[in-house]
SEZABA-294067 format. One record per atom (N, C-alpha, C): atom name; x, y, z. Coordinates in nm, 2 decimals. Example, Ala and Ser with C-alpha at 12.3 -4.5 7.8 and 13.67 -1.06 7.14 Angstrom:
REM residues 2
<pt 'N' <1.32 -0.57 0.78>>,
<pt 'CA' <1.23 -0.45 0.78>>,
<pt 'C' <1.32 -0.33 0.78>>,
<pt 'N' <1.28 -0.22 0.71>>,
<pt 'CA' <1.37 -0.11 0.71>>,
<pt 'C' <1.29 0.00 0.79>>,
//
This chain:
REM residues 182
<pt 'N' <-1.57 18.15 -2.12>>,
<pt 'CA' <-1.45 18.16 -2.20>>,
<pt 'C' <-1.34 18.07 -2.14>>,
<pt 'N' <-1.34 18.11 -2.01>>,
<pt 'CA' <-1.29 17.99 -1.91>>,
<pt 'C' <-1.22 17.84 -1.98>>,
<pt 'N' <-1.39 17.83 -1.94>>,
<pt 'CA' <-1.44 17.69 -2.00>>,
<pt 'C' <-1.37 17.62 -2.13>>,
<pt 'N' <-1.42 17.70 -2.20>>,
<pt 'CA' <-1.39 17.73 -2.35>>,
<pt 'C' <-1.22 17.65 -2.38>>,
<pt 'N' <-1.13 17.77 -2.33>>,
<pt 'CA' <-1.01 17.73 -2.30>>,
<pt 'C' <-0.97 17.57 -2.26>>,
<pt 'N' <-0.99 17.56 -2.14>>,
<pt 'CA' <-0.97 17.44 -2.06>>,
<pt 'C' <-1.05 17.35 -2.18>>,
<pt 'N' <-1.12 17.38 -2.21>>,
<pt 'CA' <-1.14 17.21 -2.32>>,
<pt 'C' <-1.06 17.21 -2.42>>,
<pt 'N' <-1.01 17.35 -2.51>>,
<pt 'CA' <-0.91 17.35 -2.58>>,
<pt 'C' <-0.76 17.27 -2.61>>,
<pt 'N' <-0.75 17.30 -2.43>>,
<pt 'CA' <-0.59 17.26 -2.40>>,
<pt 'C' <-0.62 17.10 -2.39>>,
<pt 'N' <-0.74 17.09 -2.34>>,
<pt 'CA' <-0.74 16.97 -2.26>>,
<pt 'C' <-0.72 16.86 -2.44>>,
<pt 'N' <-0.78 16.93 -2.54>>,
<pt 'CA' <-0.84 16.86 -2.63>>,
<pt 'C' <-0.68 16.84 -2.71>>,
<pt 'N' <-0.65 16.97 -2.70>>,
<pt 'CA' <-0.46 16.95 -2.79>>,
<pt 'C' <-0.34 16.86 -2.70>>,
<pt 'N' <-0.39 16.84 -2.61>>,
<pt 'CA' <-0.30 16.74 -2.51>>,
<pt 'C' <-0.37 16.59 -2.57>>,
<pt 'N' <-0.47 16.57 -2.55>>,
<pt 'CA' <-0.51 16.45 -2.57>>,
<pt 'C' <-0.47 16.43 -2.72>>,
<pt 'N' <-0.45 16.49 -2.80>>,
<pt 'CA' <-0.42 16.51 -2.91>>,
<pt 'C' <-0.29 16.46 -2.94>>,
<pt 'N' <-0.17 16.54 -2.87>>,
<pt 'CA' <-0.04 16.52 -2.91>>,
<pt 'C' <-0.03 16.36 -2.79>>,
<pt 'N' <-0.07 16.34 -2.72>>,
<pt 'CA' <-0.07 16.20 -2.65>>,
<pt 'C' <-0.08 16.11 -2.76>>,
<pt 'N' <-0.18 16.12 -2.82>>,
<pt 'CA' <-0.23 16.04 -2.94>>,
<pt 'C' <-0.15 15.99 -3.00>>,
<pt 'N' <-0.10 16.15 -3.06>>,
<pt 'CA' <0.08 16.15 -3.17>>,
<pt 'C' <0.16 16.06 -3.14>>,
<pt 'N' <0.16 16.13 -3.00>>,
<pt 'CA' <0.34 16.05 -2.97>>,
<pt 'C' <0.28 15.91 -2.92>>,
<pt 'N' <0.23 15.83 -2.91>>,
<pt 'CA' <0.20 15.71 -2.85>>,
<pt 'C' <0.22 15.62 -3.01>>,
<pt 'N' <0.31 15.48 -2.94>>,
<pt 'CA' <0.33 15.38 -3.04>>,
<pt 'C' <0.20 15.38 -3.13>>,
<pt 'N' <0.19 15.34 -3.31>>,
<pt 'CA' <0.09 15.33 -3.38>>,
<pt 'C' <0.03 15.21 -3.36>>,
<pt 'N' <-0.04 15.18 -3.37>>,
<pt 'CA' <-0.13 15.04 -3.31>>,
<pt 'C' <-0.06 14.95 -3.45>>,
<pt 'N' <-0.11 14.83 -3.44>>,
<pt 'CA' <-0.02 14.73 -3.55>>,
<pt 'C' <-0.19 14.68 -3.60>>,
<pt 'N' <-0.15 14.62 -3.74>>,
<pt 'CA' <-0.23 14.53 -3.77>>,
<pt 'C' <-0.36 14.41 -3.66>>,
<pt 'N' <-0.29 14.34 -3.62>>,
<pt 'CA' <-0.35 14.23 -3.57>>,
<pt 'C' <-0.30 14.24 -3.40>>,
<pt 'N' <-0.33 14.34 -3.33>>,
<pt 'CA' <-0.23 14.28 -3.14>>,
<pt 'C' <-0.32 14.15 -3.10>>,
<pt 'N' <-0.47 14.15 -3.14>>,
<pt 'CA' <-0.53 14.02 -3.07>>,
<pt 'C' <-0.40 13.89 -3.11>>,
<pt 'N' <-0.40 13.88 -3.26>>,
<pt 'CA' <-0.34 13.75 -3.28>>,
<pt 'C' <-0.16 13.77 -3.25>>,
<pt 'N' <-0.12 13.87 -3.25>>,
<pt 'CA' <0.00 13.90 -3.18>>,
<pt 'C' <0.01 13.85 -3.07>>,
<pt 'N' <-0.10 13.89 -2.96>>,
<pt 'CA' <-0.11 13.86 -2.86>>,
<pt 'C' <-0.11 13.72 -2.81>>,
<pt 'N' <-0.21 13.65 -2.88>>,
<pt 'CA' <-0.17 13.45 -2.90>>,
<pt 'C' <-0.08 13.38 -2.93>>,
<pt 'N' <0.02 13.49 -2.94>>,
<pt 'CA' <0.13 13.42 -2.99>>,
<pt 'C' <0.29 13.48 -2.87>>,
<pt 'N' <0.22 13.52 -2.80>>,
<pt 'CA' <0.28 13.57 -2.65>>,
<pt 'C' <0.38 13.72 -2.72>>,
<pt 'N' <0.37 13.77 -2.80>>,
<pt 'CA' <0.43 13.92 -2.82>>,
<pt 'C' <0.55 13.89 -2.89>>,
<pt 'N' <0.62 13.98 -2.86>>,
<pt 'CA' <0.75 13.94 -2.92>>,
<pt 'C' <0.83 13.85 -2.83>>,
<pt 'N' <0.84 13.86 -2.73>>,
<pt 'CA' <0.90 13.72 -2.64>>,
<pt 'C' <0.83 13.58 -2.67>>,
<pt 'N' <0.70 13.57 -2.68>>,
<pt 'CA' <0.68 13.44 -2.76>>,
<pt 'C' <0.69 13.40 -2.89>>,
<pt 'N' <0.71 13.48 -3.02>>,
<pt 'CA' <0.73 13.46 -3.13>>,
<pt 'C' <0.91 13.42 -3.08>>,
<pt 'N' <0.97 13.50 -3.04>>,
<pt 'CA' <1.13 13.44 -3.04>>,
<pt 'C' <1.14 13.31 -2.93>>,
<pt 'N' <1.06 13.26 -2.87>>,
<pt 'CA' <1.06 13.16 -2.85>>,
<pt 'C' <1.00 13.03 -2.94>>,
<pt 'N' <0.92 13.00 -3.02>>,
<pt 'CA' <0.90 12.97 -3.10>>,
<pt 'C' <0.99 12.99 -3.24>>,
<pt 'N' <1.06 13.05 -3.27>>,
<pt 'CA' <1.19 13.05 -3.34>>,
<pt 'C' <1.30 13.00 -3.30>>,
<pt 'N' <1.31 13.04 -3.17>>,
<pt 'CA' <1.42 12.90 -3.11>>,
<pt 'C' <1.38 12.78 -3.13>>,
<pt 'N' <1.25 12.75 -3.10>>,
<pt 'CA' <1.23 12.61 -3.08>>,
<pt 'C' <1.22 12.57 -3.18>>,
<pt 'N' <1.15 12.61 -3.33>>,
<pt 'CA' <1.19 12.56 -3.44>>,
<pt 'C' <1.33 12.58 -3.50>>,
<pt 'N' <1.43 12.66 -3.47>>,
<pt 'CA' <1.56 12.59 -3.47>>,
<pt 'C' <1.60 12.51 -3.44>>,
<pt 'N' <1.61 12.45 -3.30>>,
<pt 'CA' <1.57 12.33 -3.22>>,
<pt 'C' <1.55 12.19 -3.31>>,
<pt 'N' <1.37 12.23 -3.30>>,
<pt 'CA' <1.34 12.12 -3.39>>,
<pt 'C' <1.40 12.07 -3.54>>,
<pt 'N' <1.42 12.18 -3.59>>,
<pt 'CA' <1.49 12.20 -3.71>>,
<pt 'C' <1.63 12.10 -3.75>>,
<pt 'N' <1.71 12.14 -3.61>>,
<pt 'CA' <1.82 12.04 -3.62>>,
<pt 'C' <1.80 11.91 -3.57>>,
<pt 'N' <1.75 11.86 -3.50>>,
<pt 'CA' <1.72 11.74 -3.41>>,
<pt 'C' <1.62 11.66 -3.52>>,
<pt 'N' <1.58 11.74 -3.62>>,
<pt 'CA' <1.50 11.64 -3.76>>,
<pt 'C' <1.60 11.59 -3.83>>,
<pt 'N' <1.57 11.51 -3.89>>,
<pt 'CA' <1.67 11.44 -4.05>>,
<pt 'C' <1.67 11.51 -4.16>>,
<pt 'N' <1.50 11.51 -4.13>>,
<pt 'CA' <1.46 11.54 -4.30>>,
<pt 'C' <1.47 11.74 -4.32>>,
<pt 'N' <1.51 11.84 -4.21>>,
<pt 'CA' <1.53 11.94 -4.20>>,
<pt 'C' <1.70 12.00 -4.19>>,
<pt 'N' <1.78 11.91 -4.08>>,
<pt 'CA' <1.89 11.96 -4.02>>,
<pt 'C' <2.01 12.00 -4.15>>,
<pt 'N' <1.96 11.89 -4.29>>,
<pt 'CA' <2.15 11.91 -4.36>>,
<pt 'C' <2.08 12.09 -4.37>>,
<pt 'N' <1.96 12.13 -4.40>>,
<pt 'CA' <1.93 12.28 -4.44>>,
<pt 'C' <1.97 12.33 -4.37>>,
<pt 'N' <2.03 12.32 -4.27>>,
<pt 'CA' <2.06 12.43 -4.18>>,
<pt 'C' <2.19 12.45 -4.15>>,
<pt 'N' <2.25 12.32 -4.16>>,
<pt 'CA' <2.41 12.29 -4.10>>,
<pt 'C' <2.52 12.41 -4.13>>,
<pt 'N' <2.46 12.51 -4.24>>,
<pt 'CA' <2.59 12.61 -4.24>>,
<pt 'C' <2.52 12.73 -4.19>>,
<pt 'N' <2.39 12.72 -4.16>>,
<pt 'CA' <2.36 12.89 -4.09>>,
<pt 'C' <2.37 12.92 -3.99>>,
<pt 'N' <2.36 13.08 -3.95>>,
<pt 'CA' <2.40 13.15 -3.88>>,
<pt 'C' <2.28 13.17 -3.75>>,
<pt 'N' <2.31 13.08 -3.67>>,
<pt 'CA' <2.16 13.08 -3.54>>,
<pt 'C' <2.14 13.20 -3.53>>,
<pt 'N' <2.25 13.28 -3.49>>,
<pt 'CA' <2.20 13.44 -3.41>>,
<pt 'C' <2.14 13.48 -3.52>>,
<pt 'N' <2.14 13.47 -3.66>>,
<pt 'CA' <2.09 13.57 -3.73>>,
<pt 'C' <1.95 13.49 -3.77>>,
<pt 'N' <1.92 13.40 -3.79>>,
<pt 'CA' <1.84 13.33 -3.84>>,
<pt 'C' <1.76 13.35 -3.69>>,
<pt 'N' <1.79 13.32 -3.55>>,
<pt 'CA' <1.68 13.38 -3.45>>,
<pt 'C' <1.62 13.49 -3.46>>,
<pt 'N' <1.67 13.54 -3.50>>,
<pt 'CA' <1.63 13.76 -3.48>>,
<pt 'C' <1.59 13.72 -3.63>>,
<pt 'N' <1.62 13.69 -3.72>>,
<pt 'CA' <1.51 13.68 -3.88>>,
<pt 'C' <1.38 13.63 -3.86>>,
<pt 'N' <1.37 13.48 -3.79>>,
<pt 'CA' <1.25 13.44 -3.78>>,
<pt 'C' <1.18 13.53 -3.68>>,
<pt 'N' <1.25 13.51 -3.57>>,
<pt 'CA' <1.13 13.62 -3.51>>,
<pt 'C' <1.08 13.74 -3.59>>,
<pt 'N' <1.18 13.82 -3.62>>,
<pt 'CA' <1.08 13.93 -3.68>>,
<pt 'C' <0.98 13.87 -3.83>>,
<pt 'N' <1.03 13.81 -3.91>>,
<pt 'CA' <0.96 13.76 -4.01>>,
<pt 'C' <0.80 13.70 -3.95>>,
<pt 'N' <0.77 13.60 -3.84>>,
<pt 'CA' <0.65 13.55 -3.74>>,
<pt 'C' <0.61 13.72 -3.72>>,
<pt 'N' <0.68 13.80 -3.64>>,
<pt 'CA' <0.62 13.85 -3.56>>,
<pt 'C' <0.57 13.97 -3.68>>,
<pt 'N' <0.61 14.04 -3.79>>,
<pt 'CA' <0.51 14.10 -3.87>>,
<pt 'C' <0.43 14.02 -3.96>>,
<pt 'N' <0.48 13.91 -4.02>>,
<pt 'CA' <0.31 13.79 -4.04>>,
<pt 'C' <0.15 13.80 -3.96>>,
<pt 'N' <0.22 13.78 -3.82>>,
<pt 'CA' <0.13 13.79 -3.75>>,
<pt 'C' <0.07 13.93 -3.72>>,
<pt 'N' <0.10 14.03 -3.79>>,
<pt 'CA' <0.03 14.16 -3.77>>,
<pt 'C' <0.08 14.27 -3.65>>,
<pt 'N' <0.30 14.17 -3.59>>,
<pt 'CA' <0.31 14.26 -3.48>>,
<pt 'C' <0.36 14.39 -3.54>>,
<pt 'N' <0.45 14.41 -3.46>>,
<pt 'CA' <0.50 14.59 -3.49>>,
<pt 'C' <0.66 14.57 -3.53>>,
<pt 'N' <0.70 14.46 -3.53>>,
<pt 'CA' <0.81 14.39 -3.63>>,
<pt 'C' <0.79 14.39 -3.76>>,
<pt 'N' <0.91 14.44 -3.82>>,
<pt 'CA' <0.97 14.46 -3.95>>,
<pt 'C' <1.03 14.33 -4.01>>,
<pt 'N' <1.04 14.25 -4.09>>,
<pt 'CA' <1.14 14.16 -4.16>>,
<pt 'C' <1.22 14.24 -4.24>>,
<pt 'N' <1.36 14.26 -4.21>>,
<pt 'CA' <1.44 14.32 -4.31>>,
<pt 'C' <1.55 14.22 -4.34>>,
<pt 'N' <1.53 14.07 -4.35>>,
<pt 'CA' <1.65 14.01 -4.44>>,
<pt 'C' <1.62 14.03 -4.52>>,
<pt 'N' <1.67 13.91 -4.64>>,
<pt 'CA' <1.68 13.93 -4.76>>,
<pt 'C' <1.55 13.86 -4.82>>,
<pt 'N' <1.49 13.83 -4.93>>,
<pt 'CA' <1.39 13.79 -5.00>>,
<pt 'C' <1.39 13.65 -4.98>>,
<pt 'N' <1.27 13.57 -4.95>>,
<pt 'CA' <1.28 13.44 -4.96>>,
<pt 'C' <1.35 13.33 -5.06>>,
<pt 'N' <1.32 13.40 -5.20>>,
<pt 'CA' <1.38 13.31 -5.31>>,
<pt 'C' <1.51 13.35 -5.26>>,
<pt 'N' <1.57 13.43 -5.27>>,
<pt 'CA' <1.75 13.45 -5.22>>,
<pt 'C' <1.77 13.37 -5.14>>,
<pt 'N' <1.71 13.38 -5.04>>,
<pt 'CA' <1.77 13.29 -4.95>>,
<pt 'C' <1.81 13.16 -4.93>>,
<pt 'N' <1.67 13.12 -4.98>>,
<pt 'CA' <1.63 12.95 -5.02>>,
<pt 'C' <1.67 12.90 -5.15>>,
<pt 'N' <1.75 12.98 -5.22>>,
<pt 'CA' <1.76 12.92 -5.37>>,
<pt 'C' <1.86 12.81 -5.37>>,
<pt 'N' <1.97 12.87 -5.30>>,
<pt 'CA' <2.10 12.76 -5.31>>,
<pt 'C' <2.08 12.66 -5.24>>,
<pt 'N' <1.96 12.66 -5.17>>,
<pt 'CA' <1.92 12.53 -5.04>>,
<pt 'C' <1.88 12.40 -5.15>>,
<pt 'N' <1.86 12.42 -5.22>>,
<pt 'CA' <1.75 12.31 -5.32>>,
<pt 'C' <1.65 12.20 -5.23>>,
<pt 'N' <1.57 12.34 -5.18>>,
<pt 'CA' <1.46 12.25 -5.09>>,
<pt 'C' <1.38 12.19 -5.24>>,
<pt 'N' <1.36 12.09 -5.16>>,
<pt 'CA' <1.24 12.03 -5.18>>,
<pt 'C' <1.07 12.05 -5.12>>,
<pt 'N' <0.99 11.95 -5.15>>,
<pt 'CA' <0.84 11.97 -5.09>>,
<pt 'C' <0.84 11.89 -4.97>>,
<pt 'N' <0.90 11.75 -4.97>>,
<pt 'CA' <0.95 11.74 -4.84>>,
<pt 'C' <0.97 11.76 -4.73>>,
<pt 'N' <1.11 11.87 -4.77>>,
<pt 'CA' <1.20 11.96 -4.65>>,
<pt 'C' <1.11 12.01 -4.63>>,
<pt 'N' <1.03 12.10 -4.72>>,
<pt 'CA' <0.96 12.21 -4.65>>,
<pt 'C' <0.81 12.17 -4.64>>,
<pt 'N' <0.76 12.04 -4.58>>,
<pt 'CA' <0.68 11.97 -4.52>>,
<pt 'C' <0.72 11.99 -4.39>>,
<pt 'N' <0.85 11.92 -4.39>>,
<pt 'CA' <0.86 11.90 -4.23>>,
<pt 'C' <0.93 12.01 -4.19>>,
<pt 'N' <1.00 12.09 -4.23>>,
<pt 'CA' <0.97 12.23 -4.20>>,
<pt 'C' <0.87 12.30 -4.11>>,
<pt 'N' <0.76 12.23 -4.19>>,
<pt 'CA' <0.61 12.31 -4.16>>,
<pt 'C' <0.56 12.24 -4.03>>,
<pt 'N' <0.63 12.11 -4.04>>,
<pt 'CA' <0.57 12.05 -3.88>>,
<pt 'C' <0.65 12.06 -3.75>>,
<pt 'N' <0.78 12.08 -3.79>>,
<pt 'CA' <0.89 12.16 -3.72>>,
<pt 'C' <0.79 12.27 -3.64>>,
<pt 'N' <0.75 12.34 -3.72>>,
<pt 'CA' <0.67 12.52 -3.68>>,
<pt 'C' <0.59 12.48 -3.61>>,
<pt 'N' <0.53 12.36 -3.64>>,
<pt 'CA' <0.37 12.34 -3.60>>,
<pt 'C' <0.35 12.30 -3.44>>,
<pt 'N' <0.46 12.20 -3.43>>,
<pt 'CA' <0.54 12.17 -3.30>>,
<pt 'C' <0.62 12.29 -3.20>>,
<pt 'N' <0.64 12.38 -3.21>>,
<pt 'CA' <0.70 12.47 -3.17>>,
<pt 'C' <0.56 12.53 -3.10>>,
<pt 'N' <0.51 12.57 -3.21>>,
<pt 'CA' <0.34 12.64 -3.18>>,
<pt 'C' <0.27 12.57 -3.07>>,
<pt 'N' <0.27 12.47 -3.10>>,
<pt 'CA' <0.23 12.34 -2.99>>,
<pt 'C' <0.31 12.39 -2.87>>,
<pt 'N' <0.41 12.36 -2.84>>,
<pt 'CA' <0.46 12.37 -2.70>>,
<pt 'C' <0.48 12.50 -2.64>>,
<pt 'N' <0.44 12.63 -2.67>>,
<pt 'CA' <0.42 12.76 -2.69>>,
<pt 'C' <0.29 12.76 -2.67>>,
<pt 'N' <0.20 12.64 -2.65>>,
<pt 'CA' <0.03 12.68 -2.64>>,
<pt 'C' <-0.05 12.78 -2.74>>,
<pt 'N' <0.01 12.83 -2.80>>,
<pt 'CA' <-0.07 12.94 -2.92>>,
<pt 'C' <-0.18 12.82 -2.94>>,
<pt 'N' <-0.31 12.91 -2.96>>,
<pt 'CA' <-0.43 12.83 -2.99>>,
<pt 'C' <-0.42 12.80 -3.19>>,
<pt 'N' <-0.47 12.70 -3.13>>,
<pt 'CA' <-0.50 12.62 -3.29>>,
<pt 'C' <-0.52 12.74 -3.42>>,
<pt 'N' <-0.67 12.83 -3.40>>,
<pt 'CA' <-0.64 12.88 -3.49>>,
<pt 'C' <-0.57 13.01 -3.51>>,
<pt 'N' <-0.51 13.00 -3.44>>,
<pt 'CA' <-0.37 13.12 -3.41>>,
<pt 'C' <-0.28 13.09 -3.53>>,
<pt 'N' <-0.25 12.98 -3.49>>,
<pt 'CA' <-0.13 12.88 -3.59>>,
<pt 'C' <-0.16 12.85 -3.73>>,
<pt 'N' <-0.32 12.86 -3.76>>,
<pt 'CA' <-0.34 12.84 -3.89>>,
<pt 'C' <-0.36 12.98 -3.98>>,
<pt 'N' <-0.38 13.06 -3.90>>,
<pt 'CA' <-0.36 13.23 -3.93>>,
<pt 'C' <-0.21 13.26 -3.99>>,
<pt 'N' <-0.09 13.21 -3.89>>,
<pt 'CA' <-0.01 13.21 -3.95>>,
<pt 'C' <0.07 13.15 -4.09>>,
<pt 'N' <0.01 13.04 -4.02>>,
<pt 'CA' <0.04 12.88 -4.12>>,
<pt 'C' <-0.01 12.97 -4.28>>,
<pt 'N' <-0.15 13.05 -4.27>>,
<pt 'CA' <-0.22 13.04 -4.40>>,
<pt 'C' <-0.14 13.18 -4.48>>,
<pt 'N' <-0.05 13.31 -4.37>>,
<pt 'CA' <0.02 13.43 -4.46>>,
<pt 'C' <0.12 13.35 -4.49>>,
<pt 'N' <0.22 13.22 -4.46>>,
<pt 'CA' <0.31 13.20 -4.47>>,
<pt 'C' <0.29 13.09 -4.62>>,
<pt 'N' <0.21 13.02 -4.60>>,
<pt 'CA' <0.21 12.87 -4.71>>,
<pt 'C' <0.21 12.97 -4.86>>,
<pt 'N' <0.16 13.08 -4.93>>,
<pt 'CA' <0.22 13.12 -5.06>>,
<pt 'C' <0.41 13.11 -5.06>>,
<pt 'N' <0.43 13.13 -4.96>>,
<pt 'CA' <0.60 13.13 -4.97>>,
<pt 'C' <0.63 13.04 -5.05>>,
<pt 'N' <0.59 12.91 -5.00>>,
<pt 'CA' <0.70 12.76 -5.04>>,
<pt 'C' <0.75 12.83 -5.23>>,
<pt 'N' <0.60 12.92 -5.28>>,
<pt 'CA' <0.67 12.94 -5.42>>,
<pt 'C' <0.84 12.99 -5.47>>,
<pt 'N' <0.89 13.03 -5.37>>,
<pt 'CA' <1.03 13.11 -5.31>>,
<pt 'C' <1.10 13.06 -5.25>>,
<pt 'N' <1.02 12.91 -5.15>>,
<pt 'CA' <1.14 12.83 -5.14>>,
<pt 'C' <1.18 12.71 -5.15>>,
<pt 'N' <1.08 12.69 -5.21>>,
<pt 'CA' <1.14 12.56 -5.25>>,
<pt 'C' <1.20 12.53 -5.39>>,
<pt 'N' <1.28 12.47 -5.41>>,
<pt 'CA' <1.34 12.51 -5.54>>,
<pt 'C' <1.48 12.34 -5.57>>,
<pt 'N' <1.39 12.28 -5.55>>,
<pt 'CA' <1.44 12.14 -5.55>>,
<pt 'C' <1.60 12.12 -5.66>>,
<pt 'N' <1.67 12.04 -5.69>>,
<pt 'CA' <1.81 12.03 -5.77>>,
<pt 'C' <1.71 11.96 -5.88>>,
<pt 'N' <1.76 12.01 -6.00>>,
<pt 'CA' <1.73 12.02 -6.12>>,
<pt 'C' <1.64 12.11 -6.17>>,
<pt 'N' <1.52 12.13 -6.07>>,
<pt 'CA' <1.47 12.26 -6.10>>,
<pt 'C' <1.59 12.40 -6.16>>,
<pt 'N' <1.47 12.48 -6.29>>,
<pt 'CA' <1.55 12.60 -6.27>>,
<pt 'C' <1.58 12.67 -6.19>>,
<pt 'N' <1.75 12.71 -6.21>>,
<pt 'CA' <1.75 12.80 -6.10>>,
<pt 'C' <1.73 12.96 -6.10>>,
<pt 'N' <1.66 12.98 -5.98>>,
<pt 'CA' <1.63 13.13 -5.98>>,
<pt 'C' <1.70 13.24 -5.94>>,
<pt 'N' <1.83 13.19 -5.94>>,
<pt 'CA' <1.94 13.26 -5.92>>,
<pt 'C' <2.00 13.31 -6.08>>,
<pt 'N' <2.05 13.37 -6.10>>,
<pt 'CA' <2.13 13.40 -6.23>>,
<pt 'C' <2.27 13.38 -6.24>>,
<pt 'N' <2.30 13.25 -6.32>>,
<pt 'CA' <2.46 13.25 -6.34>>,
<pt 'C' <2.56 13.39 -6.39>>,
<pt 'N' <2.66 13.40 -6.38>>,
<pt 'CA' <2.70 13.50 -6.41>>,
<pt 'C' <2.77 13.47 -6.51>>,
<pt 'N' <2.80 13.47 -6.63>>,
<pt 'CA' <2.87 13.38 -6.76>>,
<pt 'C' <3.00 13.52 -6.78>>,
<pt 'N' <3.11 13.47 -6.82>>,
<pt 'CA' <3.19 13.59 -6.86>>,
<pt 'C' <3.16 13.62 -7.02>>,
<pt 'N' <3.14 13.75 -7.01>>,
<pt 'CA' <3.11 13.74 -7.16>>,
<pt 'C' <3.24 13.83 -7.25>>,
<pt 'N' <3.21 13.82 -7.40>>,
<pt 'CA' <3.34 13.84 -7.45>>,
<pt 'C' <3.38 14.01 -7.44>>,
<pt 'N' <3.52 14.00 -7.47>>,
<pt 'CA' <3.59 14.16 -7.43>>,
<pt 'C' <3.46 14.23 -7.56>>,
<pt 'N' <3.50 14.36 -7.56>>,
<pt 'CA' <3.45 14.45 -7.65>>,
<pt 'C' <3.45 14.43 -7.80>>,
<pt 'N' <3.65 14.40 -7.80>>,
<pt 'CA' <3.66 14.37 -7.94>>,
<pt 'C' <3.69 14.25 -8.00>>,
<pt 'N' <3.60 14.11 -7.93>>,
<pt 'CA' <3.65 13.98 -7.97>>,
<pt 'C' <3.48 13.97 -7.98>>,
<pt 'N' <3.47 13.92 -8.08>>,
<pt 'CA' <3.35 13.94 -8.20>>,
<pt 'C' <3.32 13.74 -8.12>>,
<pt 'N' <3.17 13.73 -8.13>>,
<pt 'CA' <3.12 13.59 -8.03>>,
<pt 'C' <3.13 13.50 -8.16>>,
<pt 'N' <3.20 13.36 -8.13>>,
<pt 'CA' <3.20 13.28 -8.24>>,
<pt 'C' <3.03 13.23 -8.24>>,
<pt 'N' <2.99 13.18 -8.38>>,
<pt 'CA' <2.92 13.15 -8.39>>,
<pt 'C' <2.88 12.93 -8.35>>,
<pt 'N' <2.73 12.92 -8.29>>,
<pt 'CA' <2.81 12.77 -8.27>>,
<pt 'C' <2.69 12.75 -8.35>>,
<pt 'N' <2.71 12.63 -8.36>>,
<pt 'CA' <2.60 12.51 -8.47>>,
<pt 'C' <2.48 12.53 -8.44>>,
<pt 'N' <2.34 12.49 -8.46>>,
<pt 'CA' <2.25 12.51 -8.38>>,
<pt 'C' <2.24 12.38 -8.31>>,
<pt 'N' <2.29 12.28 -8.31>>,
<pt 'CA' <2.30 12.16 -8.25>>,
<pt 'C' <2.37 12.17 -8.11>>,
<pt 'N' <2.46 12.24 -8.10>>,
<pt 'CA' <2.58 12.21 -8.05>>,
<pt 'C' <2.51 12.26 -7.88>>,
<pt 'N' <2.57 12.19 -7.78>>,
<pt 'CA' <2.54 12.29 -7.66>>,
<pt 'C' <2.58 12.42 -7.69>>,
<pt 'N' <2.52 12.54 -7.57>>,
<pt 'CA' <2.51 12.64 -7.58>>,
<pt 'C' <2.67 12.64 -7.40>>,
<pt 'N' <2.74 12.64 -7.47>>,
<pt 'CA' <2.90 12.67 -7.36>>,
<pt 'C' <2.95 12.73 -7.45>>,
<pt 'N' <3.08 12.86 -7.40>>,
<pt 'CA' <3.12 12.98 -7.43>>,
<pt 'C' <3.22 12.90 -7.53>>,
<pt 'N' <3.25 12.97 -7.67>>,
<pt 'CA' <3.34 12.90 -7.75>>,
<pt 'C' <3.45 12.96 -7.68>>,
<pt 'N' <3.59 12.86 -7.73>>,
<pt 'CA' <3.68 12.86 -7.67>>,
<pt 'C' <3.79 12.98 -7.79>>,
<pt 'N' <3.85 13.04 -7.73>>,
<pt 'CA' <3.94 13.18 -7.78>>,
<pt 'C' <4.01 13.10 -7.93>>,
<pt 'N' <4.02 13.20 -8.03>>,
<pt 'CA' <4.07 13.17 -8.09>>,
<pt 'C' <4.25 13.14 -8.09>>,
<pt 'N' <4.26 13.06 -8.18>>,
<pt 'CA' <4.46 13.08 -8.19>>,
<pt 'C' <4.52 13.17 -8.21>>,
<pt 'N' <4.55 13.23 -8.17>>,
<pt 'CA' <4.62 13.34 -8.28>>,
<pt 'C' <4.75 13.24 -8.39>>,
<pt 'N' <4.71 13.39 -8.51>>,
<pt 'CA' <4.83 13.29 -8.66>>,
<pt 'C' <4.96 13.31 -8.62>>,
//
């Protein structure tokens, strides 16, 4: 009965160890190739870095916010990669809309990262693991000038009781202008 006991307790201890111990993440091997969370935010520095010191990258960046955009990319890499990081900015299209990237920009964007990855030693296919949850994005951010935008203008529209003039069907579609009063 002894016995019995002693494997009981032994078995509800190992148990609540279990509980309380961090949840394991997706991916730790390929987390791990990518040096943890200290090496994913090194690699986000360095593609900041690289990011400014490019041509065809820097005007994209010239009004943001490093401290926030460090701590975004890291976490954004480090749950890609399967760590135990959350991405909680905002949506890619949001973010990138008003940028009017191009395919370009966000080429060398990509080689910006790729470089970063490179001097951070992450193995080859480390980098294409990531490279491959990330590449559906460009749909969200690239969004070149003249493309539609995926933002929504905000148009004023008319009070309650001012009835919408009617326009030609020729005519552009801009808000008719108030009437005279008699």
């Amino acid at each position: 009965m002894k016995n019995l006991f002693a494997r009981l307790v032994a078995a509800a201890s190992a148990a609540a160890c279990l509980a309380l111990a961090p949840p394991a993440f997706a991916d730790e091997a390929l987390y791990q190739q990518f040096g943890g969370e200290e090496g994913l935010q090194r690699i986000a520095d360095d593609l900041i870095a690289n990011s400014f010191a490019n041509p065809r990258t820097a005007p994209y960046f010239a009004k943001a916010s490093v401290k926030r955009l460090r701590v975004q990319l890291a976490a954004h890499f480090c749950e890609q990669v399967g760590g135990p990081c959350k991405y909680t900015g905002s949506s890619m299209k949001n973010v990138h809309a008003p940028l009017h990237i191009d395919r370009a920009a966000f080429n060398a964007l990509v080689e910006n990262l790729q470089a970063a990855m490179d001097k951070n030693q992450v193995p080859f296919r480390a980098q294409n693991q990531l490279l491959a949850a990330l590449a559906p994005m460009y749909r969200d951010i690239e969004n070149p000038r003249g493309a539609p935008s995926v933002v929504p203008l905000r148009e004023a529209l008319p009070a309650p009781d001012e009835p919408e003039a009617a326009a030609p069907a020729d005519a552009p579609s801009t808000p008719a202008a108030p009437a005279a009063a008699p």
